[in-house]
N, C-alpha and C positions, 0 to 999 in steps of 0.2 A: 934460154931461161934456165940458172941451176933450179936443180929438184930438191936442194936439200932444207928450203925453207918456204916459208909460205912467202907467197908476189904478194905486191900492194895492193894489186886488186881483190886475191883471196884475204888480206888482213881487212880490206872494207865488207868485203862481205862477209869474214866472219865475225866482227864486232857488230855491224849495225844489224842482220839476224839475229845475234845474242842477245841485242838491248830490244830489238821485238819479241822475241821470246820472253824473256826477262820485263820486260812493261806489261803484261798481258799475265804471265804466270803471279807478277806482284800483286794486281788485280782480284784474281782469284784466290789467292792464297790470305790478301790483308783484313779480312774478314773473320778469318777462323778463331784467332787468338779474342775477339772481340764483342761477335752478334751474341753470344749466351750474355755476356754482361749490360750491352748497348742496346738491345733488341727490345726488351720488357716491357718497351711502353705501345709494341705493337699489338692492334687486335688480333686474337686469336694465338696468341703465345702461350709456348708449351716445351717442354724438352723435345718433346716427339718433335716437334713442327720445327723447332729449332738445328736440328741434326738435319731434317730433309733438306731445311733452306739451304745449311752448310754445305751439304752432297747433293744437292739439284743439276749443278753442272756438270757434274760429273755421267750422269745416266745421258744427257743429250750430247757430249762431249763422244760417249763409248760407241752410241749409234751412229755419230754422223764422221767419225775420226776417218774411218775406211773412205766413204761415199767422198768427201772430201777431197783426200788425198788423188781419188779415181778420176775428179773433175778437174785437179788440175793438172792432171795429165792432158785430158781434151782440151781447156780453153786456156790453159796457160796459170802459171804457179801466182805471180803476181794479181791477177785480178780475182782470184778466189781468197788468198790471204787478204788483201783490200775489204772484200765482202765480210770472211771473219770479223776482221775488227773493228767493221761497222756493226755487225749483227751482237759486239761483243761490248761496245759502246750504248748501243740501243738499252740493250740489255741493264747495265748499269744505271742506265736513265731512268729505265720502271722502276728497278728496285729502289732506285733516291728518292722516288715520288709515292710511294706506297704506304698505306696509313694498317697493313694488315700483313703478316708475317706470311697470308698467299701471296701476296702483292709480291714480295718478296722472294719466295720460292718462282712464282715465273719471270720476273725478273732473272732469277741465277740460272733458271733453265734455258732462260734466251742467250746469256752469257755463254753457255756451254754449247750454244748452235754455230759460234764462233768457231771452231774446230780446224784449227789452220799447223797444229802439231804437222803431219803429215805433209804439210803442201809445203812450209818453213825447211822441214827437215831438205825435203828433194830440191829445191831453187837451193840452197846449201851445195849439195853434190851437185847439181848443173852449174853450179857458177864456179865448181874448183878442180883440180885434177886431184886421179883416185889417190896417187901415193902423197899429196896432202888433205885428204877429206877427214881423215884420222883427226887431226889437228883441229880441225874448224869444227868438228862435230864435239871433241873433246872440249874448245871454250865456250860452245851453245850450252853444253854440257856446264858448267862452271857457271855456268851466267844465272842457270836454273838456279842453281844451289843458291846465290849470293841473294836471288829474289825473294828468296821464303825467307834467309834471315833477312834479308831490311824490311819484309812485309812482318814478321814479329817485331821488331821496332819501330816503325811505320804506324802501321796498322793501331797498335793500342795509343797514341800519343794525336794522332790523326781522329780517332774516335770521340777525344776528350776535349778537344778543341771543336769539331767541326760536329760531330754527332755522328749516328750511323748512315744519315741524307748525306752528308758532307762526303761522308768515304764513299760512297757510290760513286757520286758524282767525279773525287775523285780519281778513280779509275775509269768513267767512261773519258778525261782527260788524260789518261796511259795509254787507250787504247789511240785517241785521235793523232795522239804523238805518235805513235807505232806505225800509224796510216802514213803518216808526216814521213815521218822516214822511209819507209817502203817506197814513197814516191821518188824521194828525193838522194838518197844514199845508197840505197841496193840498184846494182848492176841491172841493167834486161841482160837476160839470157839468151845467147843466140842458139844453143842447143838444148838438147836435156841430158841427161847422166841415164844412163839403161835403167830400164825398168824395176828389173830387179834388185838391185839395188836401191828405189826410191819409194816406190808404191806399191802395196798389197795387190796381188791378184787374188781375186775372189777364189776360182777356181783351183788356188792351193792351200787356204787357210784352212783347211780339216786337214788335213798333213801337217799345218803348224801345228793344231791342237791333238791331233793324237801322236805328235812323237814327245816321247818319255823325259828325255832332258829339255826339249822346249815347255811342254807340260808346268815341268816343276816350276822356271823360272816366270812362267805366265800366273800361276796359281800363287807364287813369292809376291810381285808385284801386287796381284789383286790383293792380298794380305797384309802387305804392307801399309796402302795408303788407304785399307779400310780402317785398319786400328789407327793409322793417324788422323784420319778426320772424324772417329768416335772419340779418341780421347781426347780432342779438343772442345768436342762437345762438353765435356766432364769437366777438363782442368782448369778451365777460366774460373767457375764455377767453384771448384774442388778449393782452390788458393785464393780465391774471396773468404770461403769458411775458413780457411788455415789461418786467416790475419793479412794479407795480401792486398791490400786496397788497390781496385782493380786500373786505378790511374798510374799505379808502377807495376802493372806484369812486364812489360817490357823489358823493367831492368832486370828480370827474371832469363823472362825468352833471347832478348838478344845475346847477351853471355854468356849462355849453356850453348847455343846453337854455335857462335865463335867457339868457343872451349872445345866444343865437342869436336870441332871440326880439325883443329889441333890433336884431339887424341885416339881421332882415328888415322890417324897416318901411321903410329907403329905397326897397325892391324896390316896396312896394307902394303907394309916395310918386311912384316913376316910371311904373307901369302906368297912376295914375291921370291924371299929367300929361303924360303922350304919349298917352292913352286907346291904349295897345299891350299889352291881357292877355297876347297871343298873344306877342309878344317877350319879356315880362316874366316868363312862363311858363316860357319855352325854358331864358332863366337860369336860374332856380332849379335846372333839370334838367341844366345846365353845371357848377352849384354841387356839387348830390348826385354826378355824376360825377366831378370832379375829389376829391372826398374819398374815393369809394371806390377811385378810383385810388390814391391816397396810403396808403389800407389795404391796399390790396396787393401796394405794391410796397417801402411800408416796414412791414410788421408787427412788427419787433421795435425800432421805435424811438417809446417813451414821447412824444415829445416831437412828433412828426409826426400818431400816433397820437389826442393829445390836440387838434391844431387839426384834424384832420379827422373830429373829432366835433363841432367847434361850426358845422364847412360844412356836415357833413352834416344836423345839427337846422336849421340855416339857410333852406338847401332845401325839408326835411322841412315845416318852420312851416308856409312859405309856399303849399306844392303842397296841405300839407292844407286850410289855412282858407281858399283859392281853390276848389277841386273842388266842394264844394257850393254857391256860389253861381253858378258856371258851367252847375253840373245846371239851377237855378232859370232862368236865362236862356236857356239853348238849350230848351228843355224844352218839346213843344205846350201852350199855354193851355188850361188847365183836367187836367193834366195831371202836376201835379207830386208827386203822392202816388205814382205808380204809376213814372216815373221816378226819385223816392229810394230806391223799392225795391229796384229793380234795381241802385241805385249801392252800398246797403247790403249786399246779398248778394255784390257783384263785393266788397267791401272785406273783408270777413270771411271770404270764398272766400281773397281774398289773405292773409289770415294762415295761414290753413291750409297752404297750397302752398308758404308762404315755411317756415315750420316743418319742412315735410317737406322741403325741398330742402335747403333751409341745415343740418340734420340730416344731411342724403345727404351733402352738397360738402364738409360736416368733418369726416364718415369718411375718405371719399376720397379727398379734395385738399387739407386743411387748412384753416388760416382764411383766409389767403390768395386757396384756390379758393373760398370762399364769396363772400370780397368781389368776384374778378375775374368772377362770375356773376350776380352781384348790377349790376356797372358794365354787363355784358352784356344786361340785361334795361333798366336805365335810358338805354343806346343807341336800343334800340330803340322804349321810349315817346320819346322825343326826336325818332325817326323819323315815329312816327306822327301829333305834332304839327305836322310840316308844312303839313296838308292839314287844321289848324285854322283854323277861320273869327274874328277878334275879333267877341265881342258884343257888338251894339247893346244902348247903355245904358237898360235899361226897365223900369218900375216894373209889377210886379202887384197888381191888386184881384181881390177877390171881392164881389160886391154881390146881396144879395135880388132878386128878379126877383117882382112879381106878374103872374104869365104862368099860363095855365090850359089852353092848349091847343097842339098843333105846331105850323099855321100863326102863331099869336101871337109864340110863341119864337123862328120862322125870322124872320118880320118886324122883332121886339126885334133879333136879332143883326143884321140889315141894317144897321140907320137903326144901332146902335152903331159900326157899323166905317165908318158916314161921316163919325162927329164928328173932328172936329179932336183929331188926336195918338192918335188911337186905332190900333195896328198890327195886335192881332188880337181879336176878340172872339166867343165863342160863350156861349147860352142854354141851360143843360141843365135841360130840364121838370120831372124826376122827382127835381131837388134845389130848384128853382125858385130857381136861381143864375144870373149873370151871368160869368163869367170874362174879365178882361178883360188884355190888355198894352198898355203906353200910354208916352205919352214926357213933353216937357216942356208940351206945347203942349195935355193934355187938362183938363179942366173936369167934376171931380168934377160938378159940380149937372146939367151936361147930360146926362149919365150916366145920376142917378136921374133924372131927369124922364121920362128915354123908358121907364127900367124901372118908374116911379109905385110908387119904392124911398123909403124918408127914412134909411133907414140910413147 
């Protein structure tokens, strides 16, 4: 089989996990641009209650994302992802039948019990080899992104037609399709992909969170998708008052989020030709600031209001589909299952808090104080990226190890981290893997020969 492109089988597996990822992520996302306008006629409606319900999935989402991931290690990836998006369907079911903006809130909490990020990601890596996992993770990746913009367009035209019972319901029909396929289009796995590489270990996630560059980009995420689901609290809301007739935000959100997505690719055209993340970074977070400045200092103007939604997705693009492959590179070798855990619980933490605040700031202070708290919080990620390090550019493998004892493994990982281009390498016995990061200068064959790998 050539290596140099993805088999037909890794192309099924990595489209029909994108469109499960992608039905599930549209779900959750088709809501945002929508429940402050569509919600009102629920008891117990309030800004406050309205941000929770938006970020309700996200707190049961952060707690159970790890646990998740851990159990489909024991009983198998497939029937924990099944159970998600049953638990993710229920869930949409409460909230379509709810006459009370609680009713609602445990509904999104039940949705967020779904939690099959983790278990999606690893049956991905079990079902491809490593030197294409890059590729399949990069269109799950892509698939994300395409779901939030069709769920801004979706989502507000879906509302107006069907109500906010209609949109629940349906999404608990995204999820039964997501089911649908998982049974029907994804591969069984006859192996797993090493650990490491797939699922958190408990036992090293304080390592994830006390080292300094994993730190920054854990604390970027939670920031990130905290100010995005506070000012969506605000901005349906904010561009009603501007003149915006809430049955066309759509034509608002769908265009900015396309636009935007076009004009972050210079961003990411110069990161790569100055090799400067770190600067290229900063931007972006120049970009998100200067828009939420302009939302708070001109809220009632349509016209301000609409170019600083295409900076603000601008930004948004770019800070999101940079953060995980920055996790991958700062990340210790042989280690990057148990640091996307942690990035995945900081990111899902962040919608939770972004909901509850941005909820609080538009009781309080209006849209306004949502957006000026929101710039306030993007200051200080901007701070915190000071004291980021640019990644050295470096390619990971995973490779078989026929190793049978400790001193074998210690020895393997020796003579690996002397070959040429190799930066770090470790032998773990009890997966009988190789973990390796390596640059331009390393020689797959040298590799297996010391490991007496053909893989």
């Amino acid at each position: 089989m050539a290596n140099n492109g993805l088999s037909k089988t890794e192309k099924k597996v990595a489209f029909s996990l994108a469109s499960v990822f992608g039905l599930r992520m549209m779900g959750l996302f088709m809501i945002m641009p929508v429940f402050a306008l569509y919600g009102q006629h629920l008891e117990g409606f309030s800004p406050l209650w309205v941000g929770i319900a938006i970020g309700a999935y996200g707190l049961t989402q952060a707690i159970l994302q790890i646990p998740m991931g851990i159990l489909s290690d024991r009983y198998g990836r497939k029937p924990i992802i099944l159970i998600g998006l049953a638990l993710f369907a229920l869930g949409s079911l409460l909230a379509a039948s709810a006459d009370s903006i609680y009713g609602v809130v445990a509904g999104r909490a039940l949705q967020g019990m779904g939690a099959i990020a983790a278990a999606v990601l690893a049956l991905a890596a079990d079902l491809t080899r490593d030197e294409q996992r890059t590729k399949v993770m990069a269109i799950i990746g892509m698939c994300i992104g395409f779901s939030f913009a069709l769920s801004l367009l979706v989502g507000p035209i879906v509302a107006e037609h069907l109500g906010l019972s209609g949109l629940f319901a349906m999404t608990a029909g995204l999820a039964l399709l997501g089911m649908v396929i998982v049974q029907l289009l994804v591969p069984n796995p006859i192996g797993q992909a090493p650990k490491g590489d797939t699922v958190a270990a408990p036992a090293k996630l304080k390592a994830m969170l006390t080292d300094p560059q994993l730190f920054r980009l854990d604390a970027g995420i939670f920031i990130l998708h905290l100010v995005l689901t506070a000012v969506f609290v605000a901005l349906p809301l904010d561009l009603v008052d501007a003149g915006l007739v809430k049955e066309k935000h759509w034509m608002l959100y769908f265009p900015a989020f396309v636009g935007a997505f076009f004009l972050m690719v210079p961003l990411i055209i110069i990161g790569v030709k100055k090799k400067n993340t770190k600067a290229t970074f900063q931007i972006a977070l120049l970009i998100m600031i200067a828009a939420l400045a302009a939302m708070a200092l001109f809220a009632n103007s349509l016209v301000v209001l609409s170019v600083a939604v295409v900076l603000f997705f601008t930004g948004f693009n770019y800070l999101e589909a940079s953060l995980p492959s920055l996790i991958a590179k700062f990340c210790p070798v042989g280690d990057k299952g148990s640091a996307m855990g942690v990035y995945s619980t900081s990111q899902f933490l962040g919608a939770f808090c972004g909901g509850l605040l941005g909820g609080g700031a538009y009781q309080l202070l209006g849209a306004a104080g949502v957006f000026a708290v929101a710039l306030g919080l993007m200051c200080i990620w901007l701070l915190l990226t000071l004291g980021m390090q640019n990644p050295i550019l470096l390619k990971s493998y995973t490779l078989e190890a026929e190793v049978e004892g400790k001193e074998q493994a210690r020895a393997m990982a020796t003579e690996l981290s002397q070959l040429p281009g190799v930066a770090e390498a470790i032998v773990v016995l009890e997966e009988k893997v190789a973990y390796l990061k390596v640059d331009e200068h390393f020689d797959l064959r040298q590799a297996r020969a010391v490991l007496g790998s053909s893989n």
